[in-house]
N, C-alpha and C positions, 0 to 999 in steps of 0.2 A: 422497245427497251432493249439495251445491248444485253446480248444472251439470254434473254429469256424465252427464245424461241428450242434452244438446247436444252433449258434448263426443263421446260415445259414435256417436252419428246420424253425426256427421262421420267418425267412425273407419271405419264399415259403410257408407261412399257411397268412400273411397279402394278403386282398384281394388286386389287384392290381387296383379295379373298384376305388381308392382315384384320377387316373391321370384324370377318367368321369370327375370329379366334374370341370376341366378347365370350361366347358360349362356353369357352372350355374351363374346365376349373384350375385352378389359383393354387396349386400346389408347392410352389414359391413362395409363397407368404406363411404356410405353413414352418417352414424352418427359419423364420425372423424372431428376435426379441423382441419385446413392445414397442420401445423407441424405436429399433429399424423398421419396423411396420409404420408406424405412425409417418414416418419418415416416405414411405414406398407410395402410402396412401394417399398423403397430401400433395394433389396433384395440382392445383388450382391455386395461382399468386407466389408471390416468393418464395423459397424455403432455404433456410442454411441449415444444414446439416453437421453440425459440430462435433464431429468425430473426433475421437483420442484414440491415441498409440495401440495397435493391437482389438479396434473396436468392432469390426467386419464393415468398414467404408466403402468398400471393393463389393461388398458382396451387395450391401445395400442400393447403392448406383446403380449392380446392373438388373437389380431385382426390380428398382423402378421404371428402367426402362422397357422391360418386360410389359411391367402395370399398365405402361402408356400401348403399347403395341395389342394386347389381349383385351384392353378392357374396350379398344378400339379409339381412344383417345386420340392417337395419332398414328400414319405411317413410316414405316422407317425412314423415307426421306423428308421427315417433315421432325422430325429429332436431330437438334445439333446437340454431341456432345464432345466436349473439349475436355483434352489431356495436355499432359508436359511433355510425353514423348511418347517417340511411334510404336514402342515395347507397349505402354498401357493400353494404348488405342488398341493395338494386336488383341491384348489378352481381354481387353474387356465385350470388344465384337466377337472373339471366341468364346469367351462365357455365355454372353447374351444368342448366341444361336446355339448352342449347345440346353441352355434352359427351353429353348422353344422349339427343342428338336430337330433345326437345320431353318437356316433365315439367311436371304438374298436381299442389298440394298446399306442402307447405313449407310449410304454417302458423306454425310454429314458431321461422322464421327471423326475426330483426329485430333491432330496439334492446332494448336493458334495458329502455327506457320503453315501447315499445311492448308487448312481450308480457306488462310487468307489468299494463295497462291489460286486456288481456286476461283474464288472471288476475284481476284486481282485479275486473273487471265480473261475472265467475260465483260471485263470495265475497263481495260489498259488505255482505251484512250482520252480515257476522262482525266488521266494523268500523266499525258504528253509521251505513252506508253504503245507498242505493239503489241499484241497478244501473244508474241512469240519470245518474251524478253528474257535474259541472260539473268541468271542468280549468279552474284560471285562469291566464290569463296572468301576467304580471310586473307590469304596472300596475293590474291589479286586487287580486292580493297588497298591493300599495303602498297601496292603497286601504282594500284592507279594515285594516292594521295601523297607519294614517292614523287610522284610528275610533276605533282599540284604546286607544291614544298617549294620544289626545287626551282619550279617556275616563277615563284614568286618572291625567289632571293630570301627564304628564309634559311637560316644553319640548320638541317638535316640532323646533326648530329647531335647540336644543343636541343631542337624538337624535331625529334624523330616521328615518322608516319604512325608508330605505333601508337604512340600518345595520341595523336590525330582521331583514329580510330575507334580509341577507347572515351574519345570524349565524343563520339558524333553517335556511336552506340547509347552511351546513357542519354546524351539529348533523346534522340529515338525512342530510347526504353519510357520516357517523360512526353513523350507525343509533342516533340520541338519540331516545329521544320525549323530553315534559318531564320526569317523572319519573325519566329515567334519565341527565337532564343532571350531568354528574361536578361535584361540588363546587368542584372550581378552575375553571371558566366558568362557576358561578353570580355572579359578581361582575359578569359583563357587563350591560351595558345599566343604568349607573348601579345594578345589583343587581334590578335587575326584569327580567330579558331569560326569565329562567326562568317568571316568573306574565304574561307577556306572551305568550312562545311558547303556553304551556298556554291560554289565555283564547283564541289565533289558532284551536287546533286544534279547541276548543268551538264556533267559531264558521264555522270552516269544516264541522264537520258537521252542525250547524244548517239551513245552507244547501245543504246535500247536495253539499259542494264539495272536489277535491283540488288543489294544487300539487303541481307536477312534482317534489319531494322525496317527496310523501306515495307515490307512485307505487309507489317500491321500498320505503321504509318500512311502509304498511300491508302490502304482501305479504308480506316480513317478518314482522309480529307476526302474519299469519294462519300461516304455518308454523311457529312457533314454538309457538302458542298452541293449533293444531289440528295434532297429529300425522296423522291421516288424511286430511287435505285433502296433505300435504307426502307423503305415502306414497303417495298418488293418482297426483300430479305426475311423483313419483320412478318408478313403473310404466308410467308414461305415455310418460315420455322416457328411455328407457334409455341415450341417448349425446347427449354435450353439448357445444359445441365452440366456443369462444369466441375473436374475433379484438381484436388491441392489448390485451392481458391487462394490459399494463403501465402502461396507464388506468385500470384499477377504481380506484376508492374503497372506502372500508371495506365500505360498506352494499351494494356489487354481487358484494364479495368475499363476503360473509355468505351471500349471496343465491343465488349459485353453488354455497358449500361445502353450503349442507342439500341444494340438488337432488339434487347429485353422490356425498354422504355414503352412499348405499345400495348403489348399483353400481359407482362412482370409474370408471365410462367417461367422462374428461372431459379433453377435449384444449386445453390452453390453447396460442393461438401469439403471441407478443410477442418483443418486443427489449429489455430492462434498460436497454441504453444508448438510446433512442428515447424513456424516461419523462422530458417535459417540461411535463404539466401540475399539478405538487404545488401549484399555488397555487389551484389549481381543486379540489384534494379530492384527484388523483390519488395512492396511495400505493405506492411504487416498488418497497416492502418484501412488497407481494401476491405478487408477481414470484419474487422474490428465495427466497422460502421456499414456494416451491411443493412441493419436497423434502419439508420436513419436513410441511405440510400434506395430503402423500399420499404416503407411505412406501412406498418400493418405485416411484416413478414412473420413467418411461424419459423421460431430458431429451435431446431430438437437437437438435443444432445445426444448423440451415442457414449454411452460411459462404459458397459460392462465391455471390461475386456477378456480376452480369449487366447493372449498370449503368455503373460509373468504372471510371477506368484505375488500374493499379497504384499509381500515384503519388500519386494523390487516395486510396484504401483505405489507403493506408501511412501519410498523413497524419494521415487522421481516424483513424487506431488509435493513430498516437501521442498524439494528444492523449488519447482516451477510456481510455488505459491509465493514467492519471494517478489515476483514480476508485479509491477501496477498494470502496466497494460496488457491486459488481458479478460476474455469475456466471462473463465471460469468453469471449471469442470472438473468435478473428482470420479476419477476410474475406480473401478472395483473389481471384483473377480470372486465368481461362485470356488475357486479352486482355494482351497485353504492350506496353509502350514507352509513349507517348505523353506529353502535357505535364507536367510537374514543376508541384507549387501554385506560384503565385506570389504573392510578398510583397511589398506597395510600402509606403513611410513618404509622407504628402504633408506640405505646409508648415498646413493646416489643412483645416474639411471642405468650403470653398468648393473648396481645389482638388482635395479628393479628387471633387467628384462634377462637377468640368471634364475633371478627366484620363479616370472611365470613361463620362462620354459620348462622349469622342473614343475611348475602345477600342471601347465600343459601336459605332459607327459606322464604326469602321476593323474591323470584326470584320463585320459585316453585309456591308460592298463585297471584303470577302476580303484586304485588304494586309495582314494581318498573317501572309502566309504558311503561311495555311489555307484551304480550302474555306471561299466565302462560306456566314455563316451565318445564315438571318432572326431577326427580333428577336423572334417567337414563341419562338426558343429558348434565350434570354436574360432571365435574373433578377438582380434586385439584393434580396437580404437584410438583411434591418434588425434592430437588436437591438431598437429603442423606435422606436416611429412617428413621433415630431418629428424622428427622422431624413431621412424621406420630401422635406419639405419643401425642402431644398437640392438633391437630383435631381430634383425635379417641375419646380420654377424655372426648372434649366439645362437641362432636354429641352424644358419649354415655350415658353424663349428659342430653341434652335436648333432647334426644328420637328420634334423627335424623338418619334414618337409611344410612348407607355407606355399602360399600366393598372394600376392600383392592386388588388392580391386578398387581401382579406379585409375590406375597409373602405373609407370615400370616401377622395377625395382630400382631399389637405392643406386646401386654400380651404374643400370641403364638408363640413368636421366640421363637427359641431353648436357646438364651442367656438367653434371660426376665426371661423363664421357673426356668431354673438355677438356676439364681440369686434367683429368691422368695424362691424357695424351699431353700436356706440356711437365708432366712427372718424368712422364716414360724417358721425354727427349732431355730433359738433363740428367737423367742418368745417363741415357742411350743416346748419343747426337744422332746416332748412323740409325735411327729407330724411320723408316719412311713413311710409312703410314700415319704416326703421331704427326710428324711434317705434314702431312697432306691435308689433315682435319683440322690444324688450327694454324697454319701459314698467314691464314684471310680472317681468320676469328679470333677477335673481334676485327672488323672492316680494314685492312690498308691500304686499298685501292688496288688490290692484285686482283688484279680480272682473268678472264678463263687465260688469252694470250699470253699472261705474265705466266702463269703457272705452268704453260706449256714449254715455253723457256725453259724454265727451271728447270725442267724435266728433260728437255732435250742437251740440254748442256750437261745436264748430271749423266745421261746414259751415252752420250760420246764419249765422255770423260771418264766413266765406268765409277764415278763418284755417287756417294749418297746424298739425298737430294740437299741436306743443308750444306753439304761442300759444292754442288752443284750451283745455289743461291751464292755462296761467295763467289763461287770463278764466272759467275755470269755478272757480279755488280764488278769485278775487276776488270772484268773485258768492254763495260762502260754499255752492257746489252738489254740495258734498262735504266727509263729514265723517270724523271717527272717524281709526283708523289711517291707513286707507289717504291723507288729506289731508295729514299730516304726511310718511310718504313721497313722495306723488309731490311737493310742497314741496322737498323735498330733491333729488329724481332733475331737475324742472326746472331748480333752480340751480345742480347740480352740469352740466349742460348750457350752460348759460348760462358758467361759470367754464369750464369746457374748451375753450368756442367765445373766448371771447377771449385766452386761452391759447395758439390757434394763430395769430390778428392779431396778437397781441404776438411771434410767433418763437418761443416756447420750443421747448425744445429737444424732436425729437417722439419722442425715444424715451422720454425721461423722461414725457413727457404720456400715452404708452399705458398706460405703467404706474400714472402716476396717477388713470389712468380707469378702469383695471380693477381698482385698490385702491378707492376712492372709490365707486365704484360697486357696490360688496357682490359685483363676479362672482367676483373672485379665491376673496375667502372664501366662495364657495357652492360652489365645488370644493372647498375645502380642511377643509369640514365633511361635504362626501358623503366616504361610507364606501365606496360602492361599489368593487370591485376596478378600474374605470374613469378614475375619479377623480384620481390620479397620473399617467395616461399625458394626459389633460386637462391638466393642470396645466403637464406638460412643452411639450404642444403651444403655449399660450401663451403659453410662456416664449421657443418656438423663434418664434412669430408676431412678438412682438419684437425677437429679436435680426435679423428681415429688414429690419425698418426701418431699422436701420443704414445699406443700403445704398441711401436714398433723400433727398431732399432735405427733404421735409417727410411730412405726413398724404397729401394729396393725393396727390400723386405718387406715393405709396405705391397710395391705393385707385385711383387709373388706371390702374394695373400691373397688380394683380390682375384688376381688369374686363377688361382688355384680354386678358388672358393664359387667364381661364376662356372667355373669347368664344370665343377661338381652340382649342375643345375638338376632336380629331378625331375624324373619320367611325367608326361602331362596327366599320366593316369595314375591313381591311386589318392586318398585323403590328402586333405592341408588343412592347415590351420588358415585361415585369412587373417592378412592384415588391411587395414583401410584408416582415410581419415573418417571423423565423426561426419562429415558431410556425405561421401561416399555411402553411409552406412545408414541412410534414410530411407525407407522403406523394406531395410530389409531385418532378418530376425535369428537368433542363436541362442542354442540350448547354456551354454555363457558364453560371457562378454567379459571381456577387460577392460577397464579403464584405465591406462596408466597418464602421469606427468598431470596432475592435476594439484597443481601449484602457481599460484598467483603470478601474473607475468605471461606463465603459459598457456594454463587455463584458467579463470578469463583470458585474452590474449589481450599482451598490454596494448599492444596497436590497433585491435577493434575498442579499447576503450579509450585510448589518446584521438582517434578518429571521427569516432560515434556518440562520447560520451555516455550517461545512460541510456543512451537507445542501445549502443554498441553491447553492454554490458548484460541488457536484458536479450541479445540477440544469442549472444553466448549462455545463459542460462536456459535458454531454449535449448541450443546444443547440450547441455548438459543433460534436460530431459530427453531428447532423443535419445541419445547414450545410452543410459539406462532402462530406456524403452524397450531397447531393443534384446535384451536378456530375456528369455525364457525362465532358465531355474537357476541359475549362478550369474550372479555379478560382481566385479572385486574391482573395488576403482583405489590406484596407488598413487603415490609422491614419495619424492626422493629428499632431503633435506640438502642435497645440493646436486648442484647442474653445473655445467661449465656456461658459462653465458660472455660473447665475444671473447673468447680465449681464456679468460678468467671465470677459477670456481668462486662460487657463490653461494654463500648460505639460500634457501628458497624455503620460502612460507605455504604453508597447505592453502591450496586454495580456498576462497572464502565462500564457496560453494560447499566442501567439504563441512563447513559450520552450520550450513543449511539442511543438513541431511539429519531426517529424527530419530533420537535415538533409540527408539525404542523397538526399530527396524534395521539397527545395523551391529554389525559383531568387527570390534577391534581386532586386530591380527597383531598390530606393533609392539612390539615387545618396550620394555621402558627402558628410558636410557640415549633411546633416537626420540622420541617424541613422546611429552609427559600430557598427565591433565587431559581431561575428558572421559573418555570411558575407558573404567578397567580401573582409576585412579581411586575408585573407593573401596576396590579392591582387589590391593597389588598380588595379595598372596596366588589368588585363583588365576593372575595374569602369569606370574612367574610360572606358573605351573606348568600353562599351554606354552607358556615360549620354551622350557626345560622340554617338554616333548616334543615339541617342533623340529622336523630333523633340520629345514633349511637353517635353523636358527643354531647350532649344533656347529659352530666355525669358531676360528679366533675373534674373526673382527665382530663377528654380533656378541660376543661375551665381552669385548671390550668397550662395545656400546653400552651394552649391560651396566659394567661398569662404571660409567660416568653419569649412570642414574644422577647421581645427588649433585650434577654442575646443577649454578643455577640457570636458570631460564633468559633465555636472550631476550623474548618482549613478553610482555603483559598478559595473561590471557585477553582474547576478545569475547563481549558480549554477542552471544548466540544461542536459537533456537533450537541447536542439537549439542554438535560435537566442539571443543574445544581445545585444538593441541596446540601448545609452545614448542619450537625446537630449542635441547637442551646442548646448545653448542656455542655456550660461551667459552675461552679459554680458561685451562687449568695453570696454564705453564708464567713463568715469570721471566721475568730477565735475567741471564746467563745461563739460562738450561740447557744442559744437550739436546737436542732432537734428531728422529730420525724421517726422513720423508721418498717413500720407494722411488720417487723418478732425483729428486736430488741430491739423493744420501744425508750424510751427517751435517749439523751445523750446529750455529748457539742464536739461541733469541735475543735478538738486541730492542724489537718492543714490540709492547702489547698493545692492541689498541682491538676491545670487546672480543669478537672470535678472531680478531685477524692478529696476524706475527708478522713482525719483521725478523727474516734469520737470514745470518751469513752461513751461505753454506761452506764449507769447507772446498767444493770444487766449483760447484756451482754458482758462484757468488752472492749477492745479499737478490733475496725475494722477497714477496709479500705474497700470504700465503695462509689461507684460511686454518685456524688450530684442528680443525678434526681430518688435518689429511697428515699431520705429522704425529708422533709417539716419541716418548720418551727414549732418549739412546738406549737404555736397561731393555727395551720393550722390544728392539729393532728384530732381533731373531723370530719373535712371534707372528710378525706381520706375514697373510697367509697368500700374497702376492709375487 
């Protein structure tokens, strides 16, 4: 049998003194709850472990493996246990030899990838494989299906490698080879995606090479195809025990069912409601039908949790009770009383993310009539990362230190970067650097030679490098493609640099620098799953301009504000998306942008449908999971959405949440009806002492109390808010609007105006961003 002579050596080097340990006593089991015991004990057939938010899942896993190792049930290398990444594997073989006071072995614990790599290296040639074979990364995949493409006369550019990639990744993630691609995805890839993938696979064995799909896929068809290699495996590891079960994909579920298919000693631990990555492969429905996949299984729930307060587990259950699919589980918690969620509406998300810097901050020095709390233990939650943007701003304007976890910051994406750099150069033509970084990006056929040109003709000539690119296409020192683009990319430089001496207008100029300049459309032809959340970023990179006078003063802001980066030591507050923030936990949490559209995201639910929908109310649970003793989840009644404001509805998540566990903040006037509405007096009270609320423009919210209501209330099982942002104003009214000045409405049509402005010309233009001309003085902008 290939490898089993190594495999064996390693068996007969484990000491055998693991079966001693029967004898000792079980003082581990002593600090379990019932369920996690019950859990630890049943060691014998199936077990899913159905752990919720905050339940000690972590603790319970490695306590079972303990069980198996002491009671002599098994040796450590006779235990596979599988993780999602190499951090849990680390800390969970760190716990488990720390319980048994120092332990050698545990081969068998890791990633999916990992120990299929293992696997994969003592069977490589059962799959036309060396045992020495090349993992490639991501950009060399790109690379090599760059070859593939090109070879085959298809347009590169209409289908780029990266699309390629991303559809030979989820065949993979679905245990496809080419041959077993199902006839309804043979259409992909203009109808070639199937003799493309098959031609990739040819050619990665050629080169003695896997990607990180072929990983569990070759393993796979080695079990499948060698029953005595998979009877080996299965003899080998008689118990199998797998953490976030509610992550596998098809091909890890496959992968698992043949191991376990002989002995069924296999313990899955996961949470239903915690499956949030279906867009990644994750299929929820592994989970779900564990039951029937092993008949006779013992499914224990862990429920008591150890993390939030009553009032945050009540929340986040009403909302996740909302789901049909799902197996079912109410959390609870011995810790009683503490904060109620709270719920605030703002007037938009500029002052959603002014109002929780000032809580941040009045939460840190302790006046909010709690134990000060550092900003180590404080998070803000984001549905979509162009969210980041407006709280980076406002903490980097008042000196609040953050950090950004899972990704850079707003300025350092690679988008942002881009973008400035063709800002810089219409202000700045002679800017060289900006030249450098986006000359080729997006693609015009300017190769390393062409640029060295450029260069070389600029520093004879003592020219910057974009007069350099001119005196080198007039000297005729570049031909072919690439002369025609960069022709294009200098005068489109040259028209946006006089663009800005002429005044126009800079938000409209960003946008037609980033249309004009092919960047917009090179997001909007990558396929990659990256690609839309790029796109949004750009969108939100523009609507900051708004709030500057021109280009410049725009990129002095930014310079000035990344300058001002702080020290890597001392507190921050974290920001993160709600993805990011999966397993981890905060004495509070913020919720903001929880507005229909955003959260749910309308594009997981134009996508997904109700899967989409309940995949997103999952995120919502998570969210809220993750709070300890304060949670505040916000909406703004409007958002700029594609360039244009927009009235936005509370999410319909927010109608989910019970009432009888959450404390309204919104003052009335931005948002009526639901709670607080049967009694206004005690609401006016808290808002009159509210210092945030202590401005003009929220008294002038105030005031518009009694418009009436833009839609209906909805029927729901908590909370119920309308926004009250129909127009007051009629036709010929004065108005005043801080970015357009004066005008007169020429019509009304629900909250929207049509006004001519006096300089500005005729707009449309939602009513609650303009005031009466009488009122213009008071606007606190």
């Amino acid at each position: 049998m290939t490898g089993s002579d190594d495999f064996d050596a390693f068996e007969a080097a484990v000491p055998l003194s693991q079966r001693a340990m029967a004898q000792r006593p079980a003082p581990y089991l002593d600090d379990l709850n019932p369920a996690q015991r019950a859990a630890v004990e049943a060691l014998d057939g199936p077990v899913l472990m159905l752990a919720g938010a905050g339940t000690g899942k972590t603790k319970a896993l490695t306590s079972r493996i303990v069980h198996l190792l002491t009671t002599g049930r098994a040796r450590p290398n006779e235990i596979l246990a599988v993780t999602f990444t190499n951090k849990a594997a680390r800390e969970m073989k760190d716990r488990v030899s720390r319980m048994l006071g120092g332990m050698e072995g545990m081969p068998w614990m890791g990633t999916f990838h990992s120990i299929s790599v293992k696997i994969l290296r003592r069977h490589a040639e059962l799959v036309g494989l060396k045992s020495n074979f090349t993992i490639l990364d991501t950009d060399d995949q790109i690379r090599l299906l760059k070859q593939l493409i090109v070879a085959a006369n298809i347009d590169e550019k209409r289908w780029p490698a990266r699309m390629m990639a991303g559809l030979i990744d989820g065949w993979k993630n679905r245990a496809w080879t080419p041959r077993a691609v199902p006839a309804a995805e043979a259409g992909a890839f203009n109808h070639r995606g199937t003799e493309i993938y098959e031609q990739y696979q040819d050619r990665l064995r050629a080169l003695n090479a896997v990607d990180f799909g072929d990983l569990l896929l070759h393993v796979l068809t080695i079990f499948q195809a060698h029953p005595d290699v998979l009877a080996q495996y299965q003899r080998w590891l008689p118990y199998i025990l797998v953490d976030e079960y509610q992550d596998t994909n098809t091909a890890q579920y496959m992968w698992l069912r043949l191991l376990a298919q002989a002995h069924r000693n296999i313990c899955c631990v996961g949470d239903d409601d915690q499956s949030i990555y279906g867009w990644r492969g994750a299929e929820v429905g592994n989970i779900l039908r564990f039951e029937k996949d092993f008949p006779g299984a013992a499914v224990i729930r862990l429920e008591q949790n150890y993390r939030s307060t009553e009032h945050i587990l009540s929340a986040a259950s009403g909302v996740i009770a909302a789901n049909a699919g799902r197996l079912g589980k109410t959390l609870w918690t011995e810790a009683r009383g503490g904060e109620k969620v709270r719920l605030i509406g703002h007037w938009d998300g500029e002052e959603e993310a002014r109002w929780i810097g000032e809580e941040v901050e009045a939460m840190s020095r302790g006046t909010r009539g709690m134990a000060p709390l550092g900003l180590d233990g404080m998070a803000i939650l984001v549905r979509a990362s162009h969210q980041m943007r407006a709280f980076e701003d406002r903490f980097l304007t008042i000196g609040l230190p953050y950090r950004v976890i899972g990704g850079p910051r707003f300025y350092e994406r690679l988008e942002i970067r881009d973008a400035m750099a063709y800002f810089r150069l219409a202000v700045s033509p002679d800017d060289d650097l900006a030249f450098e970084r986006v000359v080729n990006t997006p693609k015009r056929g300017l190769g390393d030679k062409a640029q060295q040109s450029i260069q070389r003709t600029a520093r004879e000539a003592g020219l910057p490098l974009l007069e350099g690119a001119r005196a080198l296409l007039a000297q005729g020192g570049l031909g072919g493609k690439g002369a025609g683009q960069l022709r294009q990319f200098v005068e489109g430089v040259d028209r946006w640099h006089a663009a800005t001496l002429r005044g126009q207008s800079h938000v409209e100029l960003a946008e037609t620098i980033l249309d004009e300049s092919g960047y917009t459309a090179m997001w909007q032809n990558d396929k990659t799953p990256e690609a839309p959340g790029r796109l949004e970023n750009l969108k939100e990179l523009v609507k900051a301009l708004e709030q500057f006078e021109n280009l410049q003063g725009f990129l002095e802001h930014v310079a000035l504000i990344m300058d001002n980066e702080q020290a890597e030591s001392g507190e921050k507050v974290s920001i993160m998306t709600l993805h990011a923030a999966k397993g981890l936990e905060f004495p509070a949490v913020f919720l903001p942008g929880w507005e229909d559209g955003l959260f749910p995201s309308q594009r997981a639910m134009d996508e997904s449908g109700l899967k989409g929908l309940e995949e997103e109310r999952r995120l919502a649970y998570v969210g809220i999971t993750r709070a300890e003793q304060v949670c505040t989840i916000s909406f703004a009644a409007n958002r700029r959405v594609y360039g244009q404001w927009q009235s936005a509805l509370p999410s319909r998540f927010v109608d989910e949440l019970p009432a009888s566990h959450v404390e309204v903040l919104t003052p009335p006037g931005l948002h009526g009806g639901g709670f607080g509405a049967a009694a206004p007096t005690a609401m006016d009270q808290r808002v009159a002492s509210a210092d945030v609320y202590n401005s003009p423009g929220w008294r002038r919210m105030q005031g518009r109390a009694t418009a009436r209501p833009m839609a209906q209330p909805r029927e729901a099982t908590g909370i119920v808010i309308d926004l009250q942002a129909v127009a007051k104003f009629t036709e010929g009214d004065r108005v005043f609007n801080r970015k357009f000045g004066y005008g007169t409405v020429q019509a009304v049509e629900g909250d929207k105006l049509d006004v001519a402005f006096d300089k500005a010309g005729s707009k449309k233009i939602v009513a609650s961003f303009v005031v009466a001309a009488d009122q213009a003085d008071d606007v606190p902008f």
